[in-house]
C-alpha positions as CSV (number, residue, x, y, z in Angstrom):
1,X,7.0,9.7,20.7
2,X,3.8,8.4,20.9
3,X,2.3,6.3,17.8
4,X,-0.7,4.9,17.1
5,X,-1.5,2.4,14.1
6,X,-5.1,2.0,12.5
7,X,-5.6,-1.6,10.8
8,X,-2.7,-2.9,12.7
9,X,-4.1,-6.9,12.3
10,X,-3.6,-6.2,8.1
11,X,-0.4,-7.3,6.7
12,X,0.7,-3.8,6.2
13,X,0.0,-2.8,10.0
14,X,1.4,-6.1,11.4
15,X,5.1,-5.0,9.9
16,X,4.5,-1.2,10.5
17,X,3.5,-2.3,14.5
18,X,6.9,-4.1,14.6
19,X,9.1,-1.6,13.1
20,X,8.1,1.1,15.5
21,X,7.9,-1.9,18.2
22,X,10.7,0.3,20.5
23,X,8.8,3.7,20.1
24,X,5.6,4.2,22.8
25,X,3.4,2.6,19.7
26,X,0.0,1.6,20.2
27,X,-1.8,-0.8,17.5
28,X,-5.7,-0.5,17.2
29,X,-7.3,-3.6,14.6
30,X,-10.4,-2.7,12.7
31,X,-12.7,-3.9,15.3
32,X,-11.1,-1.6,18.1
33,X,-11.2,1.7,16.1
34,X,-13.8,1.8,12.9
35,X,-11.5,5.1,11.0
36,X,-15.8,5.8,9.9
37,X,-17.1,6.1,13.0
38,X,-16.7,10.3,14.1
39,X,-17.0,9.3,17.6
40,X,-14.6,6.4,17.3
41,X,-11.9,8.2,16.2
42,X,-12.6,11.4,18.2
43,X,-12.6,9.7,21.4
44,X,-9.4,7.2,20.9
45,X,-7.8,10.7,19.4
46,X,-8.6,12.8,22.3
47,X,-7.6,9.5,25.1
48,X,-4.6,8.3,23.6
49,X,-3.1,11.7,22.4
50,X,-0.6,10.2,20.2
51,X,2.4,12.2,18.2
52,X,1.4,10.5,14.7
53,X,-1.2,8.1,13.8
54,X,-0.1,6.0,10.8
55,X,-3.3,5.0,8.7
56,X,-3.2,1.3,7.5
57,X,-6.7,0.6,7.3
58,X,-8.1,0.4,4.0
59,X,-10.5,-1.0,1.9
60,X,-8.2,-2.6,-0.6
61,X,-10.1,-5.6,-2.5
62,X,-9.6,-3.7,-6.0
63,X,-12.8,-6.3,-7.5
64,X,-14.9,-6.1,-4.7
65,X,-14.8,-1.6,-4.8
66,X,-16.4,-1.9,-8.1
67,X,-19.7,-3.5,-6.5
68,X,-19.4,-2.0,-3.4
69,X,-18.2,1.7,-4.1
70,X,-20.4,3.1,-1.0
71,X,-18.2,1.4,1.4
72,X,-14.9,2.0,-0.7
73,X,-15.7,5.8,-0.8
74,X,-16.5,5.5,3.3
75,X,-13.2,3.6,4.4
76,X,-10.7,4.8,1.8
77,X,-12.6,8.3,1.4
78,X,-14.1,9.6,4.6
79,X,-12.2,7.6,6.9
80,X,-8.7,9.5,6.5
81,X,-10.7,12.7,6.2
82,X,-11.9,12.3,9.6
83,X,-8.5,11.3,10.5
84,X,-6.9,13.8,9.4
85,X,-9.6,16.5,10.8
86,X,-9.1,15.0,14.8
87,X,-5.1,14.6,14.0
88,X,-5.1,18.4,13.3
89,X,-7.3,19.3,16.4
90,X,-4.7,17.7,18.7
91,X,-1.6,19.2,16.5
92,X,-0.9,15.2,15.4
93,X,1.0,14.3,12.4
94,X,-1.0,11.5,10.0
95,X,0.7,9.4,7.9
96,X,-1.6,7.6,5.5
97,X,-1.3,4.9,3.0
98,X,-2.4,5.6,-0.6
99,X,-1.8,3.6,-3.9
100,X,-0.4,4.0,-7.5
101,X,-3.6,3.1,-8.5
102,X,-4.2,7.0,-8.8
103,X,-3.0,6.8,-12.2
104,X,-4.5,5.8,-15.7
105,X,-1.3,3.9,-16.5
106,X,-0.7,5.5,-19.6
107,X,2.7,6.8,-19.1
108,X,5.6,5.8,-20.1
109,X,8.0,6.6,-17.4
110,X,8.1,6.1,-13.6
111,X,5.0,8.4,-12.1
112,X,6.5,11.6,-9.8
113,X,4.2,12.8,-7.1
114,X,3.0,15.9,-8.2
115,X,2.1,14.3,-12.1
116,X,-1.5,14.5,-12.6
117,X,-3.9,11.6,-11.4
118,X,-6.9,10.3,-13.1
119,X,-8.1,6.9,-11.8
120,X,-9.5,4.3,-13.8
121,X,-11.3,2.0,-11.1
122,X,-13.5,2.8,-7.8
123,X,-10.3,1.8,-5.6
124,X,-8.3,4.4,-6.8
125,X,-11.3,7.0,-7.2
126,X,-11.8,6.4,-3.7
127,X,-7.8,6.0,-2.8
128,X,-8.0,9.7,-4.3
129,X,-10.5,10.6,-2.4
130,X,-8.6,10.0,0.8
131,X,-5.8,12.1,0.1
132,X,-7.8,14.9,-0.9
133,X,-10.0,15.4,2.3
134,X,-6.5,14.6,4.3
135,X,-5.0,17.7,2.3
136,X,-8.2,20.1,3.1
137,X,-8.4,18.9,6.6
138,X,-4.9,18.6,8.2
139,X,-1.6,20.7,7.4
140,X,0.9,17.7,9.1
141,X,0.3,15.1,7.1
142,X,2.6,12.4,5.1
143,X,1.0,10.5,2.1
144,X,2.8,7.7,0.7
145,X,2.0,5.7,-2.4
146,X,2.9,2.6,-3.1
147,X,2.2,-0.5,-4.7
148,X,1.9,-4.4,-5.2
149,X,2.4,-5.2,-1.5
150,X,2.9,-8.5,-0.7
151,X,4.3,-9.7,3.3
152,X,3.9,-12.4,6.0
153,X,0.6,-11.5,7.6
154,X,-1.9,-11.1,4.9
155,X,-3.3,-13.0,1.5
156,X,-1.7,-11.6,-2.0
157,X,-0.1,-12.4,-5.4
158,X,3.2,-14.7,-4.5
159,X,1.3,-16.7,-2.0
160,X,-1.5,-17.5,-4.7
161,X,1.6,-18.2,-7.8
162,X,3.0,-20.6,-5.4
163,X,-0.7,-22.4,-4.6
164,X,-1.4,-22.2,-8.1
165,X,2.0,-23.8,-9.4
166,X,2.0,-27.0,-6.5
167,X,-1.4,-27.4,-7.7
168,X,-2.2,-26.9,-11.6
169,X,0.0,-28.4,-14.7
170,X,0.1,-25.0,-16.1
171,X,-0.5,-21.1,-15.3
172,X,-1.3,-17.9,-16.5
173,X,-0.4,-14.6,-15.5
174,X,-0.8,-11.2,-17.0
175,X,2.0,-9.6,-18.8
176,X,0.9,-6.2,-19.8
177,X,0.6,-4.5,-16.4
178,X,4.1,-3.4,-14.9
179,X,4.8,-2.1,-11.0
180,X,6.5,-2.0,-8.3
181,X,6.8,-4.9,-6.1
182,X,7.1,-3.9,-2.5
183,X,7.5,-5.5,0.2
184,X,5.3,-4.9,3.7
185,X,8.5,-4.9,6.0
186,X,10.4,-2.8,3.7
187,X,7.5,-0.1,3.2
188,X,7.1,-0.5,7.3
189,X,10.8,0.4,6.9
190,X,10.5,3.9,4.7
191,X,7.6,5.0,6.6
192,X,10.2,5.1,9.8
193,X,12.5,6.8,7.9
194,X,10.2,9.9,6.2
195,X,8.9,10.5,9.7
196,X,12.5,10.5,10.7
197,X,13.6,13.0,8.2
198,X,10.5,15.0,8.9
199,X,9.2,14.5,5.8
200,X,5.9,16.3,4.6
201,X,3.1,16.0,1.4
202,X,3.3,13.3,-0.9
203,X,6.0,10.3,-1.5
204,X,6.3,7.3,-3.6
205,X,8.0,4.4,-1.1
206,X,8.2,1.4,-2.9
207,X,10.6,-1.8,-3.4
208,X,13.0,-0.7,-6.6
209,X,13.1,-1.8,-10.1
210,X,10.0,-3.1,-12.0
211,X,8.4,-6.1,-13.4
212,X,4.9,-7.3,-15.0
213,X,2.8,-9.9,-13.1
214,X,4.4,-12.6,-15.3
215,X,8.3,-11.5,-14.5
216,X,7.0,-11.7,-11.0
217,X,5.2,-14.8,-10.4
218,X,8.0,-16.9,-12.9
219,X,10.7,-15.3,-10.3
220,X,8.8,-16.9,-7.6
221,X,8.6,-20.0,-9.3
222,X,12.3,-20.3,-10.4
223,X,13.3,-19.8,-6.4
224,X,10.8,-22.0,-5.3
225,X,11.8,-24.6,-7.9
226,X,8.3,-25.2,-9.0
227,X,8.5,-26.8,-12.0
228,X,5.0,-25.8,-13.9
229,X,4.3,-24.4,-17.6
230,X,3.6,-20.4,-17.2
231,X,2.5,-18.6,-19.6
232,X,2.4,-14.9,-20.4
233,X,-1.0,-13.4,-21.3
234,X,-2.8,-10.3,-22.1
235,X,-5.0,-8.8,-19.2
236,X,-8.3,-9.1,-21.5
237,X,-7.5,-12.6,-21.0
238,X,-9.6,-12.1,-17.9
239,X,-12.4,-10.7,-17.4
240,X,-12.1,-8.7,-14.1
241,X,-14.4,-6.3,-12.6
242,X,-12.1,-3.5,-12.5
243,X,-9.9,-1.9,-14.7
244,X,-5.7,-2.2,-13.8
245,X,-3.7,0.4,-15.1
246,X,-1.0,-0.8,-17.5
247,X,1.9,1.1,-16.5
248,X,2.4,2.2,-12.6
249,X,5.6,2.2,-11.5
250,X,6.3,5.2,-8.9
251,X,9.6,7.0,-9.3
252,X,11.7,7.0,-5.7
253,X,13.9,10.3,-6.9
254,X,11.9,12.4,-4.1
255,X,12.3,9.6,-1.5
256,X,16.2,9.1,-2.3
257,X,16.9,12.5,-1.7
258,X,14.6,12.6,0.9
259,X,16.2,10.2,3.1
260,X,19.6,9.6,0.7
261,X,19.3,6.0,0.2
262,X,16.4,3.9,-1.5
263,X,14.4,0.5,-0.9
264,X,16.3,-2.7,-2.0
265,X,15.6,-4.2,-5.1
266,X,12.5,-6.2,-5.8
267,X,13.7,-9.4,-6.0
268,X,15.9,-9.1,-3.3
269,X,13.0,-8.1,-1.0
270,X,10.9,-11.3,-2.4
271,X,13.8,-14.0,-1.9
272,X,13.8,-12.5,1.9
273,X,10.1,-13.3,2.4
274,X,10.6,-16.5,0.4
275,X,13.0,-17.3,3.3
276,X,11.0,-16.3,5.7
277,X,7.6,-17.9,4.7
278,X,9.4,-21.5,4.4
């Protein structure tokens, strides 16, 4: 089998390269295949003739969508669409990388995949976006949502806590938005696994349990022994310019019976890349 990873040097594609590191798997960083550029993609598709390309490139600054929605709508948009159109002209199955972030965040219990989805920021618009052209151009295709990611090969949330902890007297950290921690390795994992199981459509792959920003970053601390005053705030504390759903934790029932086991807890996945980032 034949694979081929887009964004490879992002902290999602770095673990996803290495899990699929004994498979024929080639890894392509965003300056050797531009997912926008039709002739790009056409001519690596039609060289390289892979089995499945695994989408990891994305635009994925959730702040920085809101002022630049062009190029959010052309990387998280058009991007898989044009995947997804050369993947089904050489009978190649895509696996792409969406977000929770496709829902408002007002329910009340863990999102399925086929509940309705109704974005409230230009990330998610344009995360939506993506799925939909990969659903009207390509039959063999595998979209998984997921959420919070944090790993070794990229900036995000624990590595900021712990700057911000070593360096400041005291912290604060929103407490009204809860998720799903996952973590990069582990996702890298379930992806293996769905294509193993010949999964198809849409799945939610993320670490188990849930937590608020707050839970999360005073975890961290605790395990880092940071001593520092944290305290829980309300997200109209700040003043950000996109809009975070409250409440996005996906449900992992259709991945459980999928592949008849789920990802390890949370905070079991985070003391493993505590470990490992020492």
């Amino acid at each position: 089998m034949k694979v081929l990873i887009t964004g490879a040097g992002g902290m999602l594609g770095q673990d996803v390269l290495k899990v699929f590191s004994d498979l024929d798997v080639i890894g392509l960083k965003r300056e050797e295949l531009d997912i926008c550029d039709e002739d790009s993609v056409k001519n690596t598709l039609l060289d390289l003739k892979p089995n499945v390309v695994i989408n990891c490139a994305a635009f994925t600054n959730v702040d920085l969508c809101e002022s630049e929605k062009d190029k959010a709508f052309e990387v998280n948009g058009y991007g898989p669409g044009l995947l997804a159109s050369f993947c089904s002209k050489i009978s190649c199955k895509l696996i792409h990388i969406s977000t929770d972030y496709v829902f408002d965040g007002t329910s009340t219990t863990p999102y399925l995949e086929d509940d309705p989805t109704n974005p409230i920021n230009v990330y998610g618009e344009s995360k939506l976006k993506g799925e939909e052209e990969i659903k009207k151009k390509s039959e063999n295709y595998l979209i998984i949502r997921t959420s919070w990611l944090f790993g070794q090969g990229g900036s995000n949330f624990i590595k900021t806590i712990i700057k911000l902890g070593i360096e400041q007297n005291s912290i604060q950290v929103v407490n009204d938005q809860r998720g799903c921690p996952t973590f990069t390795n582990d996702l890298a994992q379930g992806i293996r696994h769905l294509l193993e199981n010949n999964a198809q459509g849409i799945f939610n792959v993320t670490n188990t349990g849930a937590c608020t920003w707050f839970d999360l970053a005073k975890f961290v601390l605790e395990k880092k022994n940071i001593k520092v005053k944290i305290d829980p705030v309300d997200s109209n504390k700040f003043k950000r310019p996109a809009k975070r759903p409250h409440f996005s934790v996906l449900s992992p029932k259709k991945y459980r019976t999928t592949v008849k086991s789920t990802l390890r807890h949370w905070q079991q996945a985070v003391i493993e890349y505590l470990t490992m980032s020492n």
